[in-house]
C-alpha positions as CSV (number, residue, x, y, z in Angstrom):
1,X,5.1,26.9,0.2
2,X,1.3,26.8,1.2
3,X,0.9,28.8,4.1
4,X,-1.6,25.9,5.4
5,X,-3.1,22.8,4.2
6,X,-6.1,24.8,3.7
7,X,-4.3,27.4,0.9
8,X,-4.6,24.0,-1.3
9,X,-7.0,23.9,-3.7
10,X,-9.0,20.8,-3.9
11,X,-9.2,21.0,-7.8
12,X,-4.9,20.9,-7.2
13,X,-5.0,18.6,-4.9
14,X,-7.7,16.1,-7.2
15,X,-5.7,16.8,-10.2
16,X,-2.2,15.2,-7.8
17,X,-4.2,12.4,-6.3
18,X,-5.5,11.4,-10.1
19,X,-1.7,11.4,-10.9
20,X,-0.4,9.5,-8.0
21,X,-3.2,6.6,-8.9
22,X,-2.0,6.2,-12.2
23,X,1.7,6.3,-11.2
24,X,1.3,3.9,-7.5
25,X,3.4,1.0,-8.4
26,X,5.9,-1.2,-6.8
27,X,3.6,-2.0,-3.7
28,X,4.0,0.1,-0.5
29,X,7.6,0.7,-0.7
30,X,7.3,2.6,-3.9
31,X,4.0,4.0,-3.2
32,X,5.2,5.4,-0.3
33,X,8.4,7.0,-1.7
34,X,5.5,8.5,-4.5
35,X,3.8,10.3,-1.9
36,X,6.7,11.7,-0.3
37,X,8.6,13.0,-3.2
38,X,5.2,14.7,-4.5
39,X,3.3,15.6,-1.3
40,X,6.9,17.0,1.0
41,X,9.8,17.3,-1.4
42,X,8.2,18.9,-4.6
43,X,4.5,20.3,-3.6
44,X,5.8,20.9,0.2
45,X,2.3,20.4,1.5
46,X,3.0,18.8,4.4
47,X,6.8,18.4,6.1
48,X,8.8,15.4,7.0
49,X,7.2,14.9,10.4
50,X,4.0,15.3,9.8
51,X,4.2,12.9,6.7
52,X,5.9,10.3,8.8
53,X,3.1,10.9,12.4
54,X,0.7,9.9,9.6
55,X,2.7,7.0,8.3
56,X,3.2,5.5,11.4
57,X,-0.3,5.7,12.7
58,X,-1.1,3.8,9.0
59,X,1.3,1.1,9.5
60,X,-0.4,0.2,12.6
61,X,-3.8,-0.1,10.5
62,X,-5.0,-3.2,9.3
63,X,-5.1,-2.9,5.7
64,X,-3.0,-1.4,2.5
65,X,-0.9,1.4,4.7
66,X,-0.1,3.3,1.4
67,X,-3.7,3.8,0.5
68,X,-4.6,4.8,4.4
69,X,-2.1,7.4,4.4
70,X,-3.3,8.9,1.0
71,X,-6.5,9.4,2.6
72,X,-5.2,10.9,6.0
73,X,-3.2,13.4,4.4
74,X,-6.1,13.9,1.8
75,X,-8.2,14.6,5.1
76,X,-5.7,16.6,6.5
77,X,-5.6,18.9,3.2
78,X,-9.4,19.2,2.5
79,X,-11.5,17.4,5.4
80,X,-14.0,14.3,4.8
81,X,-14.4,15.4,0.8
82,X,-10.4,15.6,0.8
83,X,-10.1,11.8,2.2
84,X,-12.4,10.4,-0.1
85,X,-11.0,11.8,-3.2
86,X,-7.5,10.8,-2.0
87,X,-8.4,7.2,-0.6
88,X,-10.4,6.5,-3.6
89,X,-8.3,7.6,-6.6
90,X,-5.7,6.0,-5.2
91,X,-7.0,2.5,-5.9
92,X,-9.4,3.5,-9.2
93,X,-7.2,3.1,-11.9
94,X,-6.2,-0.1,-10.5
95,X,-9.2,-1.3,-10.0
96,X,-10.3,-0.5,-13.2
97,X,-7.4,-2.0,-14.8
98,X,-7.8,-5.3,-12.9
99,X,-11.4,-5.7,-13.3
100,X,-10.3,-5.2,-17.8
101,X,-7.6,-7.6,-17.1
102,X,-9.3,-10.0,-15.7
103,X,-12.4,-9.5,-18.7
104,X,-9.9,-9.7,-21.2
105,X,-8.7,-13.3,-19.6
106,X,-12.4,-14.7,-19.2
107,X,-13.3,-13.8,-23.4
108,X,-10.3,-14.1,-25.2
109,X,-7.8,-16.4,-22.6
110,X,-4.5,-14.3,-23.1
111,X,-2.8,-11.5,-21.1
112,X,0.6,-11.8,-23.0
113,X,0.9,-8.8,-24.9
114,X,-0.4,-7.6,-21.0
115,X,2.1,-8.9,-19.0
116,X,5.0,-7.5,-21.4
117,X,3.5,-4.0,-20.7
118,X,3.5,-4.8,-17.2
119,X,6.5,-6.5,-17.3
120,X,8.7,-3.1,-18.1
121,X,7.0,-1.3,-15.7
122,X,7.5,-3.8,-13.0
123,X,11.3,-3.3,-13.6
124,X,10.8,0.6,-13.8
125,X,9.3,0.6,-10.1
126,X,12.2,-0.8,-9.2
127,X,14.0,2.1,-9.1
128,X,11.2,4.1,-7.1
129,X,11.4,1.3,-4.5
130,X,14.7,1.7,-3.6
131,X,14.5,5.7,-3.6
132,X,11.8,4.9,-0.8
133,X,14.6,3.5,1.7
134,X,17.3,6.0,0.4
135,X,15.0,9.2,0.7
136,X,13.0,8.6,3.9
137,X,15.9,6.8,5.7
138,X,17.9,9.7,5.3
139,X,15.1,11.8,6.7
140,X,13.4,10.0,9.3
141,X,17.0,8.6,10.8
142,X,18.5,11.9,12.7
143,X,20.7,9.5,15.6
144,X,23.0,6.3,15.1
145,X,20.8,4.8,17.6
146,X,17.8,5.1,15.1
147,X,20.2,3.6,12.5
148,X,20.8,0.4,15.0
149,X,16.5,0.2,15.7
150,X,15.8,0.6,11.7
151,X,18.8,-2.4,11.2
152,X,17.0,-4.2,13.8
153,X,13.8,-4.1,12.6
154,X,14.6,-5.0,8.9
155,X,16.7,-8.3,10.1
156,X,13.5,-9.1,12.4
157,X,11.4,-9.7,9.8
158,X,13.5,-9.9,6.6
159,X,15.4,-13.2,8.6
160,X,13.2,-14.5,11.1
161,X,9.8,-13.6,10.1
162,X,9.0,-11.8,13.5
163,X,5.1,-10.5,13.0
164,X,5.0,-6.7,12.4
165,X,3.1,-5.6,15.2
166,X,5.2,-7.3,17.7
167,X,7.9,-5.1,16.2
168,X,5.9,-1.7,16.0
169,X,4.8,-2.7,20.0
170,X,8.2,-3.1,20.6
171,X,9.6,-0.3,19.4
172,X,6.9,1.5,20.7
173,X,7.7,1.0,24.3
174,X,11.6,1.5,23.7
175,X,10.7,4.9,22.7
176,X,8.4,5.5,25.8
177,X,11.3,4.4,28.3
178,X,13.9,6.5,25.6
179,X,11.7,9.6,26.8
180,X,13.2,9.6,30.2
181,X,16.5,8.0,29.2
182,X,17.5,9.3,26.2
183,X,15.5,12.2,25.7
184,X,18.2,13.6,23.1
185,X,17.3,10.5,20.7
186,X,13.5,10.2,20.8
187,X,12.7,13.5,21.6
188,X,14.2,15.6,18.8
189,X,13.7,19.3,18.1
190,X,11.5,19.6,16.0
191,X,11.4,23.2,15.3
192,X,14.0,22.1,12.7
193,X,11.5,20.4,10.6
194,X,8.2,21.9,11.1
195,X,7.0,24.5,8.5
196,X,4.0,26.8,8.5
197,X,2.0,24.0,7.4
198,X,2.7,21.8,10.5
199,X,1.9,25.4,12.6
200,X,-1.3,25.5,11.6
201,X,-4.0,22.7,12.6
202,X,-7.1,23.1,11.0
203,X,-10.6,23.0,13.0
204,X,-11.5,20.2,11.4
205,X,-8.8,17.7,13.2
206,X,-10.5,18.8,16.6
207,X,-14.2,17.3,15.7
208,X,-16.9,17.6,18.3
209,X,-17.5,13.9,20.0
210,X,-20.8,13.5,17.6
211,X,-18.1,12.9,15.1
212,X,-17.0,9.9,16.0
213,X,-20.3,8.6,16.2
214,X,-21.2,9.7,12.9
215,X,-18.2,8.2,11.0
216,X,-19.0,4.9,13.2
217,X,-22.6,4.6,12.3
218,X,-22.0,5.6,8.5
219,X,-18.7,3.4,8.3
220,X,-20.6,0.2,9.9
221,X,-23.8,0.9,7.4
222,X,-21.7,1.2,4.4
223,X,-19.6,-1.9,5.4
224,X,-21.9,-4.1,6.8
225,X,-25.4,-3.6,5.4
226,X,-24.3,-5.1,2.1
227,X,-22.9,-8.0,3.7
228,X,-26.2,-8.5,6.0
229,X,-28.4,-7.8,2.4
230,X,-26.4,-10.3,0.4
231,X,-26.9,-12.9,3.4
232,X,-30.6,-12.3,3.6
233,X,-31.4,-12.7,0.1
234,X,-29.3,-14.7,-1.9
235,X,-28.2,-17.2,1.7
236,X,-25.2,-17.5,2.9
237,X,-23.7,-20.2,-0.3
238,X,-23.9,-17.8,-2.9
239,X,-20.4,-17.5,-4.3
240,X,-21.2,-13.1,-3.8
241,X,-22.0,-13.3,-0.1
242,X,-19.1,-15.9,0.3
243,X,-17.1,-13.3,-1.4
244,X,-18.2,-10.3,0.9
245,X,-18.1,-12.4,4.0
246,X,-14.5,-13.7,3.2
247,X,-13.2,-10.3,2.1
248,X,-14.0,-8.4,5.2
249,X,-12.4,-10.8,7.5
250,X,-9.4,-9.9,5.3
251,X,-10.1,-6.5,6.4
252,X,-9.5,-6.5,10.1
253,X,-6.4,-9.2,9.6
254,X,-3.7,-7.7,6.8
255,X,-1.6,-5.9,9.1
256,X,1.6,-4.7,8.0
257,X,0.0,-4.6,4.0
258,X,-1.1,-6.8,1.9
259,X,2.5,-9.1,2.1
260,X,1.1,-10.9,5.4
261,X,-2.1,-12.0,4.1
262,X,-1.8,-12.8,0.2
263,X,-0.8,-16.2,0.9
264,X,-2.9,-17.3,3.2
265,X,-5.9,-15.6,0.8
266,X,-4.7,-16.9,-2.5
267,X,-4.9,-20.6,-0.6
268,X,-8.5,-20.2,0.8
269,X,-9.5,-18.5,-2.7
270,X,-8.1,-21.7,-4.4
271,X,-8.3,-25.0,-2.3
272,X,-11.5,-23.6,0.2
273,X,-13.6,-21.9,-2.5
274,X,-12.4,-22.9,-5.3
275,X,-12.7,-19.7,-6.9
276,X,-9.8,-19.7,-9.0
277,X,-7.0,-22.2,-10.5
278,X,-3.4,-22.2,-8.7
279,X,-2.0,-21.2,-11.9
280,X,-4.9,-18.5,-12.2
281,X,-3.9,-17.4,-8.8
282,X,-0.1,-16.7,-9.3
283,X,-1.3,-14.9,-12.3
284,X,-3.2,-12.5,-10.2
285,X,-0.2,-11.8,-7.6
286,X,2.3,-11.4,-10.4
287,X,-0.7,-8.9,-12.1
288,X,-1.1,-7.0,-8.9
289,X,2.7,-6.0,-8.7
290,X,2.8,-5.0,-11.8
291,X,-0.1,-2.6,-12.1
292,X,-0.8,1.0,-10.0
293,X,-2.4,0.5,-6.4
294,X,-2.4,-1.5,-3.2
295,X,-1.2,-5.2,-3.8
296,X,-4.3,-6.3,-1.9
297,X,-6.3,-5.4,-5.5
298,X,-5.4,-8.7,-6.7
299,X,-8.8,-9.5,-4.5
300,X,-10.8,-7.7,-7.5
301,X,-9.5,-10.1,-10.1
302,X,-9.8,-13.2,-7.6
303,X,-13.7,-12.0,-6.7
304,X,-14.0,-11.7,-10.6
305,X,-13.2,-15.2,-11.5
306,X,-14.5,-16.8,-8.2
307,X,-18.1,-15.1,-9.8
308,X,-18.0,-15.2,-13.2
309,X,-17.3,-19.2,-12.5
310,X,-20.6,-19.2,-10.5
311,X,-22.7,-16.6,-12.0
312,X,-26.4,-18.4,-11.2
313,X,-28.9,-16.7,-13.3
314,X,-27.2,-13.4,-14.2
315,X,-24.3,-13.4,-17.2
316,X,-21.1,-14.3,-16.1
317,X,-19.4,-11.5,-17.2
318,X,-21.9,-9.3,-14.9
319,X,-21.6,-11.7,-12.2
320,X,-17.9,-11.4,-12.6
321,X,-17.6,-7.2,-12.3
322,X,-20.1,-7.4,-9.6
323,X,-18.3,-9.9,-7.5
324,X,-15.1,-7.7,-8.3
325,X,-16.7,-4.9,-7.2
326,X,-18.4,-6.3,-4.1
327,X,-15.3,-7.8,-3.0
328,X,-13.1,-4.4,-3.3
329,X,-15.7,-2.6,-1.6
330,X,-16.1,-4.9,1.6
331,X,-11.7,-4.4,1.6
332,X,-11.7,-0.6,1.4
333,X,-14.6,0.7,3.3
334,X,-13.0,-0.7,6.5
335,X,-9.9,1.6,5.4
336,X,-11.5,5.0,5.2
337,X,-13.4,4.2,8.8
338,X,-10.4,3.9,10.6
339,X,-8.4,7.0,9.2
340,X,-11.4,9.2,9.3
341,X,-12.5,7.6,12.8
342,X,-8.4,7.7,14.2
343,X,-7.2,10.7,12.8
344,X,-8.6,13.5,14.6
345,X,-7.3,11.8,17.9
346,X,-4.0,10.7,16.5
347,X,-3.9,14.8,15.3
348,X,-4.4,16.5,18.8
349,X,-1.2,14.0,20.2
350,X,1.1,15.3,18.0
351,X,4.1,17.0,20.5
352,X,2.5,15.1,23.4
353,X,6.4,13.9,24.9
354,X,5.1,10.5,25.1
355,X,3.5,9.2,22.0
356,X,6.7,11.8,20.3
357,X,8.8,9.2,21.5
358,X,7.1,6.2,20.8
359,X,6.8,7.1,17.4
360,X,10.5,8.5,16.8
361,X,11.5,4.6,17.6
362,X,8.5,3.5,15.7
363,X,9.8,5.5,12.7
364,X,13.1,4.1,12.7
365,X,11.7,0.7,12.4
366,X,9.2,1.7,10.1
367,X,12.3,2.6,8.0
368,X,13.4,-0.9,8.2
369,X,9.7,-2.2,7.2
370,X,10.1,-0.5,4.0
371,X,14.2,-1.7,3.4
372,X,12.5,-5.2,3.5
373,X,9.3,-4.4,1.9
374,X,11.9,-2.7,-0.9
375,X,14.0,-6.1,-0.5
376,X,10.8,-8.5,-0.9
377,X,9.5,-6.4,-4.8
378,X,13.3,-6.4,-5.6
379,X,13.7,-10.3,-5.3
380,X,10.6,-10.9,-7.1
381,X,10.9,-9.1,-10.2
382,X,15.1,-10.1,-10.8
383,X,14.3,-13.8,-10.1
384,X,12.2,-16.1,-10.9
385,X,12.6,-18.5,-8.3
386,X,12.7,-17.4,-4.6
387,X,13.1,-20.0,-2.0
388,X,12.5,-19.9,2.1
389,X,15.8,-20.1,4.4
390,X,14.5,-22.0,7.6
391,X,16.6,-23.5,10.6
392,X,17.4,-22.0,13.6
393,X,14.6,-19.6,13.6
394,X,15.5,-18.4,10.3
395,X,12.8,-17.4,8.2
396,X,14.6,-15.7,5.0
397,X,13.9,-15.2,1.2
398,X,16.9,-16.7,-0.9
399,X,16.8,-15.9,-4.4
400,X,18.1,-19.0,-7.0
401,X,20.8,-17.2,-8.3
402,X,20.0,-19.5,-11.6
403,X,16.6,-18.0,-12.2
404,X,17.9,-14.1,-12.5
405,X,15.9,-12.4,-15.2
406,X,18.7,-10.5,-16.9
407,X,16.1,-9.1,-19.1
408,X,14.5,-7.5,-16.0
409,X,17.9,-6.3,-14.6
410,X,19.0,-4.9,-17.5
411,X,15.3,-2.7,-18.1
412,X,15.8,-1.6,-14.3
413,X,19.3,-0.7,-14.7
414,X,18.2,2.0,-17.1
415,X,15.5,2.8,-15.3
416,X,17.9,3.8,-12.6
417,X,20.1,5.7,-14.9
418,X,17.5,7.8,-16.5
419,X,15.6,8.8,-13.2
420,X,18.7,9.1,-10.7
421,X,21.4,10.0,-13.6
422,X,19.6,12.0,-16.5
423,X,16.6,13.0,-14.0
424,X,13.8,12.0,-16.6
425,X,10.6,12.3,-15.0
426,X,8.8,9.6,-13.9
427,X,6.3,9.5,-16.7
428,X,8.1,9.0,-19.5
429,X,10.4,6.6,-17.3
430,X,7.5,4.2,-16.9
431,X,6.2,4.8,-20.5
432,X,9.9,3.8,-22.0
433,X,9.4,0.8,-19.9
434,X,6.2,-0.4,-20.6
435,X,7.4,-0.2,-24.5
436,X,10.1,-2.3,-24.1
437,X,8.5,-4.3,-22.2
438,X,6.3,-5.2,-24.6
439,X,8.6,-5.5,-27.3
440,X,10.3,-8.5,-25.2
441,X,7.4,-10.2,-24.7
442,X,6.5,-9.7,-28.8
443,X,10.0,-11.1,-29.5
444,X,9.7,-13.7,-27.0
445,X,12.8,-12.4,-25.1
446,X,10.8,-13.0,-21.5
């Protein structure tokens, strides 16, 4: 075990953040339970509770929490260099892949023999997603009373659709009034669970108050003076300053990931914009499960088609990577400001009695965040068709039992079986997968 973040190499810890964005799939559910079977069970950098502080503040982020804790515990490891490394190989493969996908579909018209790869994988992930609830659950849920708050939670917002940071409010003040009440539940010992790593807090999460100045001033510069450029000189109609205006609103709104936002984006990008096709759109949301990073990536291939349809005087295949890339820039910039302009504070509270206990109870509903998070991917890739309970306040995803995809359950079933039963590694997991995958979609079997 490192003796502190700092006994890390950065060429170690670049070589495990290039892995974990190439092997980030199944949204944040399964990106999550990534991160905390490499970073706390097998590489043991940081423990349980450290992991989860940094989760929690992330959830309360607007934007793709998976992605925001990748670059906290990146800073954490190897200061500002540390963050960006984590933050941004996190989503580059993705990117990449999306911005090819969606080049492939503008020349040639046909992502078949794509979505079969995709496809296997898909059901692969499936497996990794619900490892997520069994292995942090299990962790993070040390009192029945937790249990009852993480039940809670999930039938909040699984059932009755209750917004995610009226939950993470709530549970934050149960907590706070648990201190004094029921100390023995919210405030845990946790000498059990801290390790040399958690002993240790590097200088570098106690920045002098120039700091937060800096990171304000370079964050705003690098987030808004392309927005304010693109304005000034191409007006405020052209389809790349509609792109970066539209995409940083997104920015500041998608709390609770990318699931409380893609509907309401892929409807302005289609109806308001015009950007892309319904049918194009779908295409893009089933793309975005399917392939490594945040969810919220589909915005590269929707700013892709939205340009390349409205290129002006440059060739639409530039106009397309540029408006991909200008959109996923105005998305992820806001992401790195607020972990590298919260952290340091969020740092020096950790073991403050108060904010210990709000986050113990913010934990256990966190837990049940991910259950329906894990519950939401699940449902998606078995069924084809998932329909909306509503009545009484209800709000709940029903699967139509008609539309299973038995080719999909059958590829995650094995999945399951060789990561839980034989212990394959994940790699060669996904590989299998994607080759079967494929061979489906070749034979026509889905």
């Amino acid at each position: 075990m490192p003796d502190s973040p700092q006994s890390v190499t950065f060429r170690e810890a670049f070589l495990v953040w290039l892995k974990i964005g190439f092997l980030n799939f199944g949204g944040p559910a399964g990106q999550i339970a990534l991160m905390h079977r490499i970073l706390v069970d097998e590489k043991r950098w940081i423990s349980e509770t450290r992991f989860l502080h940094a989760l929690n503040y992330c959830m309360l982020l607007p934007g793709p929490e998976a992605q925001q804790l990748a670059t906290y515990v990146g800073w954490l490891l190897h200061r500002t260099a540390g963050g960006l490394a984590a933050g941004l190989l996190f989503i580059l493969p993705g990117f990449i892949l999306m911005t090819l996908i969606a080049t492939v579909y503008v020349l040639y018209g046909d992502l078949s023999w794509m979505q079969g790869l995709l496809f296997g994988m898909q059901a692969a992930t499936l497996a990794i997603v619900l490892e997520a609830v069994m292995r942090v659950g299990k962790k993070a849920l040390k009192h029945p009373a937790l249990y009852l708050l993480a039940g809670a939670s999930f039938i909040a917002i699984f059932a009755f659709g209750v917004p995610f940071p009226a939950i993470i409010l709530t549970a934050g003040l149960i907590g706070m009034l648990g201190k004094n009440f029921a100390p023995g539940i919210f405030l845990p010992n946790q000498t059990e669970t801290r390790d040399s790593a958690d002993q240790h807090l590097a200088d570098h999460t106690r920045p002098p108050a120039s700091w937060t100045l800096r990171v304000l001033f370079t964050g705003a510069a690098l987030w808004g003076l392309p927005v304010l450029l693109l304005f000034l000189t191409l007006g405020a109609r052209h389809v790349f300053t509609q792109e970066a205006v539209f995409f940083s609103k997104m920015a500041v709104v998608t709390f609770g990931g990318a699931y409380a936002v893609l509907a309401y984006m892929a409807q302005q990008a289609v109806e308001r914009y015009g950007w892309l096709l319904p049918g194009e759109m779908v295409q893009g949301l089933a793309l975005a499960e399917t392939t490594p990073g945040p969810l919220i990536l589909v915005l590269t291939y929707v700013g892709f088609l939205g340009a390349h349809r409205d290129p002006g005087s440059l060739d639409p295949l530039l106009a397309g990577m540029l408006g991909g890339l200008i959109s996923t820039w105005v998305t992820f910039v806001p992401c790195f400001l607020w972990i590298f302009l919260g952290a340091p504070y969020i740092e020096r509270l950790r073991g403050n009695p108060w904010l210990t206990a709000a986050l113990s109870a913010i934990t256990a509903v966190v837990v049940g965040v991910i259950l329906n998070l894990s519950i939401w991917f699940g449902l998606h890739v078995l069924f084809a068709n998932v329909s909306t309970l509503t009545g009484g306040g209800l709000r709940m995803p029903v699967p139509v039992p008609s539309s299973i995809n038995l080719m999909a359950l059958l590829l995650s079933a094995g999945a399951m079986l060789a990561l839980f039963r034989f212990r394959i590694s994940l790699l060669p997991t996904l590989a299998a997968a994607a080759a079967i995958g494929l061979a489906m979609k070749l034979l026509g079997l889905v």
